[in-house]
C-alpha positions in Angstrom: -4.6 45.8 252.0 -4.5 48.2 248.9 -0.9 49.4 250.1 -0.1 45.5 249.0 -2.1 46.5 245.6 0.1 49.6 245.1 3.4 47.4 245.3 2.0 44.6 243.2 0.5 46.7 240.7 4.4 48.7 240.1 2.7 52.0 241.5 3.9 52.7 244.9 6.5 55.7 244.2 3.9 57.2 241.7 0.8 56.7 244.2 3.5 58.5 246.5 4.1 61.5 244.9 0.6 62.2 243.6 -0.3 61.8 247.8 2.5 64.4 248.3 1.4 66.4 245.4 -2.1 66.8 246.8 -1.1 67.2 250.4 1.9 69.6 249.7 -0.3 72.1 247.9 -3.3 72.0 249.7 -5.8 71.1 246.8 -8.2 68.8 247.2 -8.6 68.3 243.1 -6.0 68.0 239.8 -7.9 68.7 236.5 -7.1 65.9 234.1 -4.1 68.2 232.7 -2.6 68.6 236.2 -2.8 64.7 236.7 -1.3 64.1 233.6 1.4 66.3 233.8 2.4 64.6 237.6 1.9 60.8 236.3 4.1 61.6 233.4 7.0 63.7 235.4 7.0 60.9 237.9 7.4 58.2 234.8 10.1 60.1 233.4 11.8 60.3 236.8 11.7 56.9 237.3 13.0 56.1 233.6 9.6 54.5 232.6 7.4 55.1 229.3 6.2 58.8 229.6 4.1 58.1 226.4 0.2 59.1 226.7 -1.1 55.3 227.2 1.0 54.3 230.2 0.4 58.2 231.6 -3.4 56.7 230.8 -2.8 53.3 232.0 -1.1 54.5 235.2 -4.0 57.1 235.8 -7.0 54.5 235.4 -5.4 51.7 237.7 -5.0 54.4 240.6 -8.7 55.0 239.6 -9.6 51.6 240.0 -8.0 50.6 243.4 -9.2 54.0 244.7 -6.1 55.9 245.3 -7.5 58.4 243.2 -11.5 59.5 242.5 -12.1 60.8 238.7 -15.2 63.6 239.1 -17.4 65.6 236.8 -18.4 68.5 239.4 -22.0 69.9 238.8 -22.3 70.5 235.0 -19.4 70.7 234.2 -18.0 68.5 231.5 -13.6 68.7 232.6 -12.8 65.7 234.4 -11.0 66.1 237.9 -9.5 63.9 240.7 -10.0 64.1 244.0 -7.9 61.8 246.5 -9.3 58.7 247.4 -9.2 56.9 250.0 -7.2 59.4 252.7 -6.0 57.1 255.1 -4.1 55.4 251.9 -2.7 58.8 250.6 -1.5 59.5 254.2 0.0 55.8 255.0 1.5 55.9 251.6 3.9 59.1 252.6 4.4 57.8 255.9 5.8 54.4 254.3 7.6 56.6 252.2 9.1 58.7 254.4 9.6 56.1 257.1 11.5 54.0 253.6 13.9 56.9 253.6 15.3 57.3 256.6 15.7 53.5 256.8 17.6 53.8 253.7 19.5 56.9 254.9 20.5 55.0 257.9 21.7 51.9 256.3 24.7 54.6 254.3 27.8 54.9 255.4 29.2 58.1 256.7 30.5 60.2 254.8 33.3 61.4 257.1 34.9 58.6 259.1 34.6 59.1 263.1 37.6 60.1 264.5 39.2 57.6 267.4 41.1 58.6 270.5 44.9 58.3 270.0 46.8 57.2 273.6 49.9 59.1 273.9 52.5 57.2 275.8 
């Protein structure tokens, strides 16, 4: 299953936000710029290397398990990338989302519930 590839291959929270990045704005293409710019934001967010070769590395191994497509449209000579595979963009937010409210669940509360008190 490629979700397994994300997880093993240390890109699960950056495959998720370039899914909600593509799905929360409605394109269906990032110039190589606008790709860039998201890998790199989500390394520094996560407190990894934000250096151009892992923003490179991270790009070409979501290229490779097909999370992401890397086009040339028509003649032109910019790269782009398209979403891959949809049904992994779309399971990929709903892991993530479904991750979140298990983890909001497992918090404590933040006020503690207030008991009946008998009076005698």
């Amino acid at each position: 299953m490629r979700l397994d590839e994300l997880v093993k291959m240390d890109l699960f929270d950056i495959s998720v936000q370039v899914a909600r990045h593509f799905m929360e704005n409605g394109k269906d293409r990032l110039s190589f710029i606008g790709m860039k710019t998201i890998i790199r934001q989500v390394h520094m967010d996560l407190g990894m290397d934000a250096k151009d070769s892992s923003v490179a590395d991270t790009r070409t191994r979501l290229v490779s398990i097909g999370f992401i497509w890397k086009t040339t449209p028509g003649d032109s000579t910019l790269t782009y990338y398209e979403p891959g595979i949809p049904s992994l963009m779309n399971y990929v937010v709903n892991e993530s989302l479904r991750a979140d409210v298990d983890e909001s669940l497992k918090k404590k509360p933040s006020v503690k519930p207030r008991g009946f008190k008998r009076r005698l």
